[in-house]
C-alpha positions in Angstrom: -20.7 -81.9 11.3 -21.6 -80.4 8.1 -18.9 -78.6 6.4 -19.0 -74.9 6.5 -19.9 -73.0 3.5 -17.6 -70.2 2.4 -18.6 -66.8 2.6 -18.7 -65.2 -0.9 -16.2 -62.9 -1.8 -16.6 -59.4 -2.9 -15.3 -60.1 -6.5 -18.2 -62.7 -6.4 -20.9 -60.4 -5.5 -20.0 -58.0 -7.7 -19.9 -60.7 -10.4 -23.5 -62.2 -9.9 -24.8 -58.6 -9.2 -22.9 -57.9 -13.0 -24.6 -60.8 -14.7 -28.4 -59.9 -13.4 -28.4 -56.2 -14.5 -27.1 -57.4 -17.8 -30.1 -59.9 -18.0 -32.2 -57.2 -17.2 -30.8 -54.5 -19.6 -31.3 -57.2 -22.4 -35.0 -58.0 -21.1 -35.4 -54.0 -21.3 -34.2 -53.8 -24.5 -37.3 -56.0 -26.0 -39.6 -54.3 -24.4 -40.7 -51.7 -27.0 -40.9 -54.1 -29.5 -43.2 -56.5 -27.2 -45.4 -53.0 -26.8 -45.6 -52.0 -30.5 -46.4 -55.7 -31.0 -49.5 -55.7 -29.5 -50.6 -52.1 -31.0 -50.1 -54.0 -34.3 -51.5 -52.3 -37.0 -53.1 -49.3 -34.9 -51.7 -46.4 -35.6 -49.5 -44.6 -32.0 -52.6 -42.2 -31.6 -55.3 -45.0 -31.8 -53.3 -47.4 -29.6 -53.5 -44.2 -27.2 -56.7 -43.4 -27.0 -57.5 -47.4 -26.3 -55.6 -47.7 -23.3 -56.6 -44.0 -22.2 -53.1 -42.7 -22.1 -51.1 -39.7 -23.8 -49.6 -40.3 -27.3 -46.5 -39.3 -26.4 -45.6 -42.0 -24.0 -46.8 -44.8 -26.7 -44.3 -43.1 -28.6 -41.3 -42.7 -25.9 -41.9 -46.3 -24.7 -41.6 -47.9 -28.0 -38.6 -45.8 -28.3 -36.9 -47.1 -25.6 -38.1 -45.7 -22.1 -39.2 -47.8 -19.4 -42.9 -47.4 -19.0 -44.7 -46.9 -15.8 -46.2 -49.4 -13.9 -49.3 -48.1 -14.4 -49.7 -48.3 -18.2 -47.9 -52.1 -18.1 -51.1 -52.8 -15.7 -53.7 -51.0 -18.0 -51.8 -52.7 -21.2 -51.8 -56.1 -19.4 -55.6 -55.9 -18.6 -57.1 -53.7 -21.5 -55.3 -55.5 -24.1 -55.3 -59.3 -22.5 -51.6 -59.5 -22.4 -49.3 -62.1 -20.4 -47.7 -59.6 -17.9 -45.1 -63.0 -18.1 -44.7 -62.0 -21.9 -44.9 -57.8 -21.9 -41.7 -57.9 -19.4 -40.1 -61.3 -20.0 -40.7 -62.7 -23.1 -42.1 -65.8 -21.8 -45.2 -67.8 -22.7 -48.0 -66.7 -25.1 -48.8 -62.5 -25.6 -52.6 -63.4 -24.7 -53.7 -64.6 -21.9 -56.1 -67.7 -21.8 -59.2 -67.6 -19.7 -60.2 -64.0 -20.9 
């Protein structure tokens, strides 16, 4: 007979659900500067009309708010970005093939 495995306990629940928001409020916080990385030297405006989005969210999502799914996609595909890199930091910005 195998031995039983023990139910986790609240406390450890709470604990692992506690560690993964913090890694995800860390990956959030790179986020704007992954974003304004690939702009580059384009000015907010520029960067904007590129992508075919307002100004103003190039600007709030460099400051900090989480963008849309829809203008990670377009960034991801207009700009040949790593979707692996925008929201995780991992591998290379561009991606190959493209």
């Amino acid at each position: 007979m195998k031995p039983a495995l023990s139910d986790p306990t609240l406390n450890d629940i709470v604990k692992e659900f506690s560690m993964a928001s913090a890694s995800v409020r860390r990956l959030k916080r790179k986020l704007p500067e992954r974003i304004a990385k690939v702009r580059g030297d384009r000015s907010q405006r520029q960067f904007a009309r590129d992508l075919g989005v307002f100004q103003q969210n190039v600007n709030r999502y460099e400051s900090g708010t989480t963008p849309h799914t829809d203008f990670l996609i377009t960034l991801a595909l207009k700009e040949n970005v790593s979707v692996d890199w925008l929201l995780l930091g991992k591998g290379k910005m561009k991606r190959s093939g493209r």
